[in-house]
PDB file of N, CA, C and O in Angstrom:
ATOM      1  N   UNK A   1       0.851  -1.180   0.000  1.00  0.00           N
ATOM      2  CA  UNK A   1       0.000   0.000   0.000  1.00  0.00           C
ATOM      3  C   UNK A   1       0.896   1.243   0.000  1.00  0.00           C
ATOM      4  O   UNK A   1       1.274   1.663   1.094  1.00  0.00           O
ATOM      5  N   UNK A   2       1.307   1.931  -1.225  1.00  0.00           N
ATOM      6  CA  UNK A   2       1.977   2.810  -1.587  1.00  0.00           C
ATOM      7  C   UNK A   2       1.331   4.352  -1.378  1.00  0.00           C
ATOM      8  O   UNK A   2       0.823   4.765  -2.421  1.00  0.00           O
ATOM      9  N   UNK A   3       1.282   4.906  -0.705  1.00  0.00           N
ATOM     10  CA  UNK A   3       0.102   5.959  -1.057  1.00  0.00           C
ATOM     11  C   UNK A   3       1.331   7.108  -1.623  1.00  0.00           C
ATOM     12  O   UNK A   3       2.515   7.301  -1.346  1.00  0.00           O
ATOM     13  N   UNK A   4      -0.086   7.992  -2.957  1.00  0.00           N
ATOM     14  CA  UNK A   4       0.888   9.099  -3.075  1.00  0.00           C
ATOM     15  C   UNK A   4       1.179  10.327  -2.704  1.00  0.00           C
ATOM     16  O   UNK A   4       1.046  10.745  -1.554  1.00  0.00           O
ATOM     17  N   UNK A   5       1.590  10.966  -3.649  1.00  0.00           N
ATOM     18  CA  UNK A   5       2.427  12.612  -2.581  1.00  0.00           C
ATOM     19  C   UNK A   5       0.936  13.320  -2.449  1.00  0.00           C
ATOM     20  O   UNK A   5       0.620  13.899  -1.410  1.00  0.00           O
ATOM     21  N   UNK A   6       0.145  13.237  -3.459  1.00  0.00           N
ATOM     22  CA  UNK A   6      -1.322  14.299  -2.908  1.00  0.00           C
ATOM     23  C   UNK A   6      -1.907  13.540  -1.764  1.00  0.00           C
ATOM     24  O   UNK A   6      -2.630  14.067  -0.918  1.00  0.00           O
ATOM     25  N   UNK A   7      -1.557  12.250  -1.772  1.00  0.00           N
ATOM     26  CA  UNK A   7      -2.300  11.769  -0.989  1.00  0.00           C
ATOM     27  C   UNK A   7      -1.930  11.998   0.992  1.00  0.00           C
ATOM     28  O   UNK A   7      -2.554  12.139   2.044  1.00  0.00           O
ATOM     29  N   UNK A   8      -0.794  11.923   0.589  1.00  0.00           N
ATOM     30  CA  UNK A   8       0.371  12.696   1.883  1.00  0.00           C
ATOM     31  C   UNK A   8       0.406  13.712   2.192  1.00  0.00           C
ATOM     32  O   UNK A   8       0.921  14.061   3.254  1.00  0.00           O
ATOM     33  N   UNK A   9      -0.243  14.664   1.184  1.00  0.00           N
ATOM     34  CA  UNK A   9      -0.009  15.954   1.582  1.00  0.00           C
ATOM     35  C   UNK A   9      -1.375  16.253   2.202  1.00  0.00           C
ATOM     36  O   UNK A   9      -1.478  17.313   2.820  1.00  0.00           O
ATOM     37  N   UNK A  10      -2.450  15.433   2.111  1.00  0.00           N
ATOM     38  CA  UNK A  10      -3.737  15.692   2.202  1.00  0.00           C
ATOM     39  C   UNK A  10      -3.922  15.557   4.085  1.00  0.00           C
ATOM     40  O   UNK A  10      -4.812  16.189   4.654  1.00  0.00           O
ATOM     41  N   UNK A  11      -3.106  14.802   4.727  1.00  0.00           N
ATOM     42  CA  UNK A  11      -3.123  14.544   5.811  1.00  0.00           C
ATOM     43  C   UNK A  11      -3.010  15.622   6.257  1.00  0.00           C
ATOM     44  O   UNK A  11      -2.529  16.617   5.714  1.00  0.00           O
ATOM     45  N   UNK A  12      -3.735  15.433   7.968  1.00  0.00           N
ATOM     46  CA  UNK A  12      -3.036  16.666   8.934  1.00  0.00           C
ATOM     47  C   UNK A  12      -2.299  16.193   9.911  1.00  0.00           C
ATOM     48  O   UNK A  12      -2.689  15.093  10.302  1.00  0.00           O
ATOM     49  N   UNK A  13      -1.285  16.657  10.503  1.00  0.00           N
ATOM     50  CA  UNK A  13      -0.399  16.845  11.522  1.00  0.00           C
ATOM     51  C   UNK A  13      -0.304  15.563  12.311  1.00  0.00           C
ATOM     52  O   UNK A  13       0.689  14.839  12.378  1.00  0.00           O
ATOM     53  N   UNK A  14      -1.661  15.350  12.995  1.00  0.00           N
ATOM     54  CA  UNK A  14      -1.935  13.881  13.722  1.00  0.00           C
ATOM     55  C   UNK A  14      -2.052  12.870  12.963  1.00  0.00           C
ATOM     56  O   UNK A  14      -1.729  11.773  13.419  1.00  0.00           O
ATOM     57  N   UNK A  15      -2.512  12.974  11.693  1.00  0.00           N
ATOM     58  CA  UNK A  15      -2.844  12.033  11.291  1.00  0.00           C
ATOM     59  C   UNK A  15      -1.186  11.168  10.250  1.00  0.00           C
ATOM     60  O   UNK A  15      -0.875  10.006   9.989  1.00  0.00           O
ATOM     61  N   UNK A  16      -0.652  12.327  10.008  1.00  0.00           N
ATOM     62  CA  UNK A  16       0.488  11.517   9.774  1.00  0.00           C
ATOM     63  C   UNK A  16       1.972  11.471  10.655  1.00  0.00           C
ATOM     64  O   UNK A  16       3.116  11.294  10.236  1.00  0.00           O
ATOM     65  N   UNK A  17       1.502  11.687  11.947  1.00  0.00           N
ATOM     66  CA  UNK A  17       2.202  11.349  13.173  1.00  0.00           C
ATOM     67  C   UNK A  17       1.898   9.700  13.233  1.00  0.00           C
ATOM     68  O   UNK A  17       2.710   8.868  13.637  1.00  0.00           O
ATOM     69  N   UNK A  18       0.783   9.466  12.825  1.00  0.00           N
ATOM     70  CA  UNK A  18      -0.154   8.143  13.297  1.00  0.00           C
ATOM     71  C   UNK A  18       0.310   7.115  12.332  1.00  0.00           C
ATOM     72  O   UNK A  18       0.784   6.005  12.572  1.00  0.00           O
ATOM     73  N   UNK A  19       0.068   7.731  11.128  1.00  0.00           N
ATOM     74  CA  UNK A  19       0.618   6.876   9.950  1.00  0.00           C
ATOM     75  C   UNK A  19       2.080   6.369  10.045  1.00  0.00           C
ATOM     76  O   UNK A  19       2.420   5.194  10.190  1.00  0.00           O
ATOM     77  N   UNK A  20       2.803   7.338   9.952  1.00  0.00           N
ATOM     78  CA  UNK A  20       4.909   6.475  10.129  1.00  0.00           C
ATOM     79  C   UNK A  20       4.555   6.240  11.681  1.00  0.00           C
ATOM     80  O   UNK A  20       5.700   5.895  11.974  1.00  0.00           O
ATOM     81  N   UNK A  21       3.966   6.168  12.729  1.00  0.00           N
ATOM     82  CA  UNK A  21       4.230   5.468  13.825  1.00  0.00           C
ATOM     83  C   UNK A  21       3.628   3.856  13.203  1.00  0.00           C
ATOM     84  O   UNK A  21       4.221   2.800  13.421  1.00  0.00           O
ATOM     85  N   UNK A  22       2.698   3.943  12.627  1.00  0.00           N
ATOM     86  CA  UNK A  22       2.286   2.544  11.893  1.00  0.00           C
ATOM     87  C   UNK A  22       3.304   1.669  11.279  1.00  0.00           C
ATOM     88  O   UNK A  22       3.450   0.477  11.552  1.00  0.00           O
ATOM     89  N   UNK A  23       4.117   2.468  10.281  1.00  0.00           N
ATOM     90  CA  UNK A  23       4.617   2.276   9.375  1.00  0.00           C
ATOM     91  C   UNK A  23       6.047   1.992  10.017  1.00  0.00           C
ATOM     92  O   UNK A  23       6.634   0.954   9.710  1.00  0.00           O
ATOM     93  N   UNK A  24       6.554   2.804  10.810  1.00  0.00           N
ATOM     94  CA  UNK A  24       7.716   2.616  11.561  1.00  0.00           C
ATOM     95  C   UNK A  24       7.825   1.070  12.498  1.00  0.00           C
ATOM     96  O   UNK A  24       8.899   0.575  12.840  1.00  0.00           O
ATOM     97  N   UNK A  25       6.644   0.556  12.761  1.00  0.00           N
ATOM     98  CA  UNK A  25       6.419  -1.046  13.078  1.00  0.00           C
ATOM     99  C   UNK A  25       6.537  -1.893  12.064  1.00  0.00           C
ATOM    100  O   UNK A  25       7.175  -2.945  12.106  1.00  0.00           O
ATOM    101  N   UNK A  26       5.941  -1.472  11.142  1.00  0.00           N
ATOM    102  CA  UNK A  26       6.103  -2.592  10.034  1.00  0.00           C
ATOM    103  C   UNK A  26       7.551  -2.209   9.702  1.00  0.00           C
ATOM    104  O   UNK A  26       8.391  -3.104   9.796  1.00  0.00           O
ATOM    105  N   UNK A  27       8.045  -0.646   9.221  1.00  0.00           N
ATOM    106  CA  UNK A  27       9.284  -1.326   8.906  1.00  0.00           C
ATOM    107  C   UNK A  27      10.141  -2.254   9.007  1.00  0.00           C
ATOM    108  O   UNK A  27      10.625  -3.093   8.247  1.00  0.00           O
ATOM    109  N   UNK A  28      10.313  -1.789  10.724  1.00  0.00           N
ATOM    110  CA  UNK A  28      11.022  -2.648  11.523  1.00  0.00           C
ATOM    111  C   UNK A  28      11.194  -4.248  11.241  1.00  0.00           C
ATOM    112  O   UNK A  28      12.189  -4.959  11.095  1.00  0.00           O
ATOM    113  N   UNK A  29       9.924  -4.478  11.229  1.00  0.00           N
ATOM    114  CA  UNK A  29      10.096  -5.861  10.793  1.00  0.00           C
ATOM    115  C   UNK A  29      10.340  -6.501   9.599  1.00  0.00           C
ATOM    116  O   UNK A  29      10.685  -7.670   9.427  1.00  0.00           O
ATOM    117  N   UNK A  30      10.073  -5.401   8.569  1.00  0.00           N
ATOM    118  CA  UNK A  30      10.551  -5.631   7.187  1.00  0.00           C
ATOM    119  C   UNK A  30      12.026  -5.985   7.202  1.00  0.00           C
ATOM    120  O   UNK A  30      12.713  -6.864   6.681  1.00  0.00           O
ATOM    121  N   UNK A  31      12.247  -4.922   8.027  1.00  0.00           N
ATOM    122  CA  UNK A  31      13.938  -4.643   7.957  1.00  0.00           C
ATOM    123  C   UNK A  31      14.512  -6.139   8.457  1.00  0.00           C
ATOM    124  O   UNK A  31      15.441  -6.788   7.974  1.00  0.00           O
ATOM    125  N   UNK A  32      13.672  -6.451   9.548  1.00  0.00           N
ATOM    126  CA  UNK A  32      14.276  -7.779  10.162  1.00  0.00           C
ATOM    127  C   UNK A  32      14.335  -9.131   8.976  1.00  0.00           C
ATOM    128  O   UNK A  32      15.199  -9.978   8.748  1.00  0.00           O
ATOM    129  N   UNK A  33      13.215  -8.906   8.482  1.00  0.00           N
ATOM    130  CA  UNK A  33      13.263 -10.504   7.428  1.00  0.00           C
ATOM    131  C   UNK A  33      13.682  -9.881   6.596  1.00  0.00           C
ATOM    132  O   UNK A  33      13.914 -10.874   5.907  1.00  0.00           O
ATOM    133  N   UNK A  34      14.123  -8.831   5.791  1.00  0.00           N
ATOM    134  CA  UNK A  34      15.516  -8.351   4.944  1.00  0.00           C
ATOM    135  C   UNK A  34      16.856  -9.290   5.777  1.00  0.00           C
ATOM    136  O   UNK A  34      17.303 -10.414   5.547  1.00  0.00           O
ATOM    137  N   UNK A  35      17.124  -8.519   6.544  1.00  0.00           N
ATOM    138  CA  UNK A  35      18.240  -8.857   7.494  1.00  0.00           C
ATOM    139  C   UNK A  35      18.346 -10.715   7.358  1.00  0.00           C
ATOM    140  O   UNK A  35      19.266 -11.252   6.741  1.00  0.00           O
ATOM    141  N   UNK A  36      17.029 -11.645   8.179  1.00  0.00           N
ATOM    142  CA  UNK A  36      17.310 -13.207   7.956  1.00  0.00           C
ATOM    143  C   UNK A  36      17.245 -13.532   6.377  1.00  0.00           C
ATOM    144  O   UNK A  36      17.977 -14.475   6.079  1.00  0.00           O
ATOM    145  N   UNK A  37      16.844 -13.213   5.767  1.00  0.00           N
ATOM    146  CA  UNK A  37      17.134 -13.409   4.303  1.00  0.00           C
ATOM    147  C   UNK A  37      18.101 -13.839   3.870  1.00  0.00           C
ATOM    148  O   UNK A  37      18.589 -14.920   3.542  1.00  0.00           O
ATOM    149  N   UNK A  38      18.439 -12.335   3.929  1.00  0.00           N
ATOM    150  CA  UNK A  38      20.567 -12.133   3.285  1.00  0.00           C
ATOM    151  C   UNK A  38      21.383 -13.154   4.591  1.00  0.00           C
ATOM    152  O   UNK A  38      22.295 -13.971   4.461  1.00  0.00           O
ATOM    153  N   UNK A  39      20.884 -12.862   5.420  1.00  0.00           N
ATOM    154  CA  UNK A  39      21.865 -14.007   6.416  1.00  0.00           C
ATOM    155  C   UNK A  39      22.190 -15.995   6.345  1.00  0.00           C
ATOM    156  O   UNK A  39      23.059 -16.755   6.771  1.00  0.00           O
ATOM    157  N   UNK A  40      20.703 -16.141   5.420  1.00  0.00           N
ATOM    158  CA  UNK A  40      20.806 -17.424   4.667  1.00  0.00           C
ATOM    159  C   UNK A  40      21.245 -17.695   3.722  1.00  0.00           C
ATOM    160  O   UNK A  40      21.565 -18.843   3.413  1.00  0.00           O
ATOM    161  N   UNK A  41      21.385 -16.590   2.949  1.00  0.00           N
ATOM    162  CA  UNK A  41      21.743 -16.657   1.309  1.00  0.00           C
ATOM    163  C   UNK A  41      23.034 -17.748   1.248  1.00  0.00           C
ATOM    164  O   UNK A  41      23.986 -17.716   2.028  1.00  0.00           O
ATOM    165  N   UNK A  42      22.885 -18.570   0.321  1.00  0.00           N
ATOM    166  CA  UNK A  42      22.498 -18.483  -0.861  1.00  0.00           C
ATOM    167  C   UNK A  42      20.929 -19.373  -0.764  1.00  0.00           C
ATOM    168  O   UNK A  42      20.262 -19.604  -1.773  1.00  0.00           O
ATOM    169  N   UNK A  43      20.543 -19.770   0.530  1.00  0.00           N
ATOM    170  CA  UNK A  43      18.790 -20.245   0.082  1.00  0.00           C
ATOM    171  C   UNK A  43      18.036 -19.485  -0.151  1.00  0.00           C
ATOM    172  O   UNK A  43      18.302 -18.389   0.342  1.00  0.00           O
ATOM    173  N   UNK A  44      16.895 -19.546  -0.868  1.00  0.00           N
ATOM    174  CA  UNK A  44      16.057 -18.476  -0.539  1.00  0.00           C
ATOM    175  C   UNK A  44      16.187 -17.234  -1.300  1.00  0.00           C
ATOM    176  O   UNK A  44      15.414 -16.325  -0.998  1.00  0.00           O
ATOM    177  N   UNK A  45      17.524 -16.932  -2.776  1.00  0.00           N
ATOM    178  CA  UNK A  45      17.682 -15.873  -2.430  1.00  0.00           C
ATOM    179  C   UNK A  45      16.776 -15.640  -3.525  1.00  0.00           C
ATOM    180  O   UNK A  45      17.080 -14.526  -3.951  1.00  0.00           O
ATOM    181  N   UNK A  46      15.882 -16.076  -4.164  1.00  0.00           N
ATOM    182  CA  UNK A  46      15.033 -16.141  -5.200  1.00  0.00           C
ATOM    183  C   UNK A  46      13.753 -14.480  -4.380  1.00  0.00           C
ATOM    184  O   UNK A  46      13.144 -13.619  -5.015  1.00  0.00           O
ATOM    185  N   UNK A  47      13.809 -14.625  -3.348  1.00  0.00           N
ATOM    186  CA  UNK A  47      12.706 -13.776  -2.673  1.00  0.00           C
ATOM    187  C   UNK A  47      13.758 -12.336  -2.226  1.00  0.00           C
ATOM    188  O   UNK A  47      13.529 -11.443  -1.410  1.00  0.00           O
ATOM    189  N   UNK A  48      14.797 -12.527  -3.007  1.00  0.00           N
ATOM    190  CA  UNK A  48      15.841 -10.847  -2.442  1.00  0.00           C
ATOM    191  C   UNK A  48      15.140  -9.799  -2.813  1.00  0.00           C
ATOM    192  O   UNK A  48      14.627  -8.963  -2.069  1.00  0.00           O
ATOM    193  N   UNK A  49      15.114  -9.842  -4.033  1.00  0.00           N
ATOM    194  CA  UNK A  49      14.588  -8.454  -4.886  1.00  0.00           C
ATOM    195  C   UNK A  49      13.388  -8.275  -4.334  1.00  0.00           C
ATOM    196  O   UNK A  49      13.203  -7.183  -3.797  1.00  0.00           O
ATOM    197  N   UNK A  50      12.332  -9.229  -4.321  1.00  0.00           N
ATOM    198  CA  UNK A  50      10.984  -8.722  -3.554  1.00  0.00           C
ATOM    199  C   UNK A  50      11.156  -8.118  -2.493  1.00  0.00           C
ATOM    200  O   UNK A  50      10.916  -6.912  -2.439  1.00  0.00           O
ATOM    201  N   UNK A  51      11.580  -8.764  -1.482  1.00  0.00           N
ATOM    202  CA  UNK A  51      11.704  -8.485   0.201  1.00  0.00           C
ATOM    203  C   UNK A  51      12.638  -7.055  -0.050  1.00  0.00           C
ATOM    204  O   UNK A  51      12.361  -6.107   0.684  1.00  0.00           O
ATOM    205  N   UNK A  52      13.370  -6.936  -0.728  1.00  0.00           N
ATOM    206  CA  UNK A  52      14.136  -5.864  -1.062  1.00  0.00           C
ATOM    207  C   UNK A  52      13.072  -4.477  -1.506  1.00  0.00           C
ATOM    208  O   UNK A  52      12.655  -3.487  -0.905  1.00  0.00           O
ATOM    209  N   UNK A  53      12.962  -4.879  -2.501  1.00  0.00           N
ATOM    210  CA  UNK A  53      11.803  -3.544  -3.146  1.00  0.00           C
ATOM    211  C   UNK A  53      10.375  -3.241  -1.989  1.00  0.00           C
ATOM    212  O   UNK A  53       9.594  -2.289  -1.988  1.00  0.00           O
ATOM    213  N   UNK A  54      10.423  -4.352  -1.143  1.00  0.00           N
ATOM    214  CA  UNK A  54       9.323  -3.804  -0.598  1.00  0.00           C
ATOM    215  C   UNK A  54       9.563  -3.244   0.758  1.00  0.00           C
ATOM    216  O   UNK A  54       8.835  -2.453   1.357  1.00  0.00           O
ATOM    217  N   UNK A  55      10.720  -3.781   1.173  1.00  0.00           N
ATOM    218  CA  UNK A  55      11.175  -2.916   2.338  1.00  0.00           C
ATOM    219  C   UNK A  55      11.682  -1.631   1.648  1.00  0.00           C
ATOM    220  O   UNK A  55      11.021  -0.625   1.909  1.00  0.00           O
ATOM    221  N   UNK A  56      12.904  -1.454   0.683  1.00  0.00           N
ATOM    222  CA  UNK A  56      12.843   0.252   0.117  1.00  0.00           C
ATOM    223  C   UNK A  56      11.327   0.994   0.384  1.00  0.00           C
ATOM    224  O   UNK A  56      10.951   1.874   1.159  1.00  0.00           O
ATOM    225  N   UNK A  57      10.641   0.154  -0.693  1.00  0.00           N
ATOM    226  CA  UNK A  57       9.185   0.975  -0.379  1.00  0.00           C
ATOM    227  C   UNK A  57       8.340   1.932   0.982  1.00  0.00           C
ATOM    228  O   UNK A  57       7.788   3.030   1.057  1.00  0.00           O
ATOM    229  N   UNK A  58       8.566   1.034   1.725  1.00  0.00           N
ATOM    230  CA  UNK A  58       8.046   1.420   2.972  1.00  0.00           C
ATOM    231  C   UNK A  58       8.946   2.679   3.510  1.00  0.00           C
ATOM    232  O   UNK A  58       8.518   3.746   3.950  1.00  0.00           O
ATOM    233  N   UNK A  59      10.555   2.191   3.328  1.00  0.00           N
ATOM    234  CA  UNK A  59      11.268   3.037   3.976  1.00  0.00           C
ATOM    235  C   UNK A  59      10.972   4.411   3.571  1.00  0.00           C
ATOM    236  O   UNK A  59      10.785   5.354   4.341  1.00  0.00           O
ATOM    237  N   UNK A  60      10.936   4.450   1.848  1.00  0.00           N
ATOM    238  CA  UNK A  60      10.672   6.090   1.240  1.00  0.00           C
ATOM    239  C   UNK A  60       9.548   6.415   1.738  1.00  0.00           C
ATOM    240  O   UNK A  60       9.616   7.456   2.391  1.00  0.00           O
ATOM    241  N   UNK A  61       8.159   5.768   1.679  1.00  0.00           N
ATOM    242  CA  UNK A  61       7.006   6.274   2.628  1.00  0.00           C
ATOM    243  C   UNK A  61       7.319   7.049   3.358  1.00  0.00           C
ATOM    244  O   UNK A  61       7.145   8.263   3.248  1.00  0.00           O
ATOM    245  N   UNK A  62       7.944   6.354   4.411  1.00  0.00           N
ATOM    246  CA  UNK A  62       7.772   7.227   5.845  1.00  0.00           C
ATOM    247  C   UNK A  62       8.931   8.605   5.573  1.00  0.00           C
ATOM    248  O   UNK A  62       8.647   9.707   6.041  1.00  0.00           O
ATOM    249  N   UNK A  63      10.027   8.430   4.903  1.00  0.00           N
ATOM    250  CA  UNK A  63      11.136   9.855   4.492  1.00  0.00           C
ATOM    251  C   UNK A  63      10.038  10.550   3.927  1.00  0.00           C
ATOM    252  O   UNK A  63       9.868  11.672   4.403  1.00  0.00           O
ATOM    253  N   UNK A  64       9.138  10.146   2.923  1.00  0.00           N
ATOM    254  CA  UNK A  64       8.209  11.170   2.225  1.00  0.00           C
ATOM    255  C   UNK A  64       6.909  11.890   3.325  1.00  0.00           C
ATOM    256  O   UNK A  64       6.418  13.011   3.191  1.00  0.00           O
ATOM    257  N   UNK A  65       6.519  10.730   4.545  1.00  0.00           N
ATOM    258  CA  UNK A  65       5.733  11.445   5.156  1.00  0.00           C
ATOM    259  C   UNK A  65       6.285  12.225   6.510  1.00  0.00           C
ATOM    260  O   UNK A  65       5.461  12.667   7.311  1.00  0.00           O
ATOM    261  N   UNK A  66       7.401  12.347   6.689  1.00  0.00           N
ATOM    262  CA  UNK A  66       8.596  12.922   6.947  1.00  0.00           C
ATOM    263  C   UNK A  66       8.618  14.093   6.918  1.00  0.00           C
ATOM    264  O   UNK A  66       8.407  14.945   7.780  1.00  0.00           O
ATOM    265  N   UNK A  67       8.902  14.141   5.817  1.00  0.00           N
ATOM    266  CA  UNK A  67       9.349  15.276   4.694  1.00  0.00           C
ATOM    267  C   UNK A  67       8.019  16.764   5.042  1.00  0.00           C
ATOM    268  O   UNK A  67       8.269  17.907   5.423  1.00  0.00           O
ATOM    269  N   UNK A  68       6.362  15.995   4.654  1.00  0.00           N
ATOM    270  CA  UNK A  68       5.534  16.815   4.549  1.00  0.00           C
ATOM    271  C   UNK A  68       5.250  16.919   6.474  1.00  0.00           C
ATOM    272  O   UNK A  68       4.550  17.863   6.842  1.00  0.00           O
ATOM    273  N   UNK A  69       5.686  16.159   7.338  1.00  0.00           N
ATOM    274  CA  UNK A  69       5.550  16.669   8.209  1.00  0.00           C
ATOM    275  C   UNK A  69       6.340  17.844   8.750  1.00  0.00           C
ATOM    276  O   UNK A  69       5.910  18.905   9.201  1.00  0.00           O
ATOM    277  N   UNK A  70       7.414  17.482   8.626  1.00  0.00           N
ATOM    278  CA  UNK A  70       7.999  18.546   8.708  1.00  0.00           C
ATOM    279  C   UNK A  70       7.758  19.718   8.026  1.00  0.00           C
ATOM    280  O   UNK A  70       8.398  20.569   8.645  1.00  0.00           O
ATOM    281  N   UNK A  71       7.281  20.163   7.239  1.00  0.00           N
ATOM    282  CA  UNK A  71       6.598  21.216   6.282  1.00  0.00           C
ATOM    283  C   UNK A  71       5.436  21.714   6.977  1.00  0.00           C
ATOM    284  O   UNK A  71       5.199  22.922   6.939  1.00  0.00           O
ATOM    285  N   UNK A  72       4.557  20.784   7.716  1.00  0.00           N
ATOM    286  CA  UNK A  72       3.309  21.383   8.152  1.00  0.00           C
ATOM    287  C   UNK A  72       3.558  21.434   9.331  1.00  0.00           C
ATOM    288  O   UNK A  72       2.449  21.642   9.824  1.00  0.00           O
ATOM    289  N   UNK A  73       4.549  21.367  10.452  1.00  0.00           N
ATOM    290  CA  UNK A  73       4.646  21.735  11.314  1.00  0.00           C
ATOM    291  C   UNK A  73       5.783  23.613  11.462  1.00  0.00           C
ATOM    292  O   UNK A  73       5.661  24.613  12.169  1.00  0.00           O
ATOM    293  N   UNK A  74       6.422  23.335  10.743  1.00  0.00           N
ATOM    294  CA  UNK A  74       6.936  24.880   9.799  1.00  0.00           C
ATOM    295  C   UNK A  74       5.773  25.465   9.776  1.00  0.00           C
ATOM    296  O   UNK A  74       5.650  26.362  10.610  1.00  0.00           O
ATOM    297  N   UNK A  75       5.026  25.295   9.216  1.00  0.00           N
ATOM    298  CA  UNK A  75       3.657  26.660   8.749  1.00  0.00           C
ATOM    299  C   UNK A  75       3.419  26.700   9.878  1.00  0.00           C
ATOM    300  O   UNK A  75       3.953  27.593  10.537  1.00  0.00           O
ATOM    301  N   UNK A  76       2.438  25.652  10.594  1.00  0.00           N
ATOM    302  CA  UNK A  76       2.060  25.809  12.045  1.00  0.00           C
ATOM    303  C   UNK A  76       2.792  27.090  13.336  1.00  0.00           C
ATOM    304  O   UNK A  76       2.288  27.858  14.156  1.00  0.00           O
ATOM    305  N   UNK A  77       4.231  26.739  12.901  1.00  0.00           N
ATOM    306  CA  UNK A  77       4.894  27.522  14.077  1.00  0.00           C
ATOM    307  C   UNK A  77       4.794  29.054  13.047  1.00  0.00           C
ATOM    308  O   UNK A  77       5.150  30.122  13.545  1.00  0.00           O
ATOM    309  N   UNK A  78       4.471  29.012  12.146  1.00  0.00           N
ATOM    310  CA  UNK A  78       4.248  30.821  11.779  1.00  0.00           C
ATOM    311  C   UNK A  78       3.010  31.068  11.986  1.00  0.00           C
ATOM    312  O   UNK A  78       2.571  32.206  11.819  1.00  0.00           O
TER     313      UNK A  78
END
């Protein structure tokens, strides 16, 4: 579940505090079965690129909802 930049930007303040706290769990664990993956290789490694592209994925999410938080908390303080 990729969402995009209008769709990120559409949020307010709490609501994408809420979202990368979501997302910051799943990373985590993305990151972890990235991590046992590559630590088995060479079994398994047929599932790299997936487990790969989909942990990147998540990670840019949350830099992108990041990004606009930080932006709407800027306006806020003016």
């Amino acid at each position: 579940m990729v969402q995009t930049e209008t769709a990120i930007a559409s949020l307010s303040i709490d609501e994408l505090k809420t979202q990368i706290k979501r997302l910051n769990s799943k990373a985590g664990q993305m990151k972890m079965d990235l991590h046992d993956l590559a630590e088995g290789l060479p079994t398994d490694y047929e599932q790299l690129m997936d487990v790969a592209a989909k942990t990147y994925q998540i990670f840019r999410q949350i830099d992108e909802m990041k990004q606009q938080l930080k932006i709407l908390e800027q306006q806020g303080s003016n």
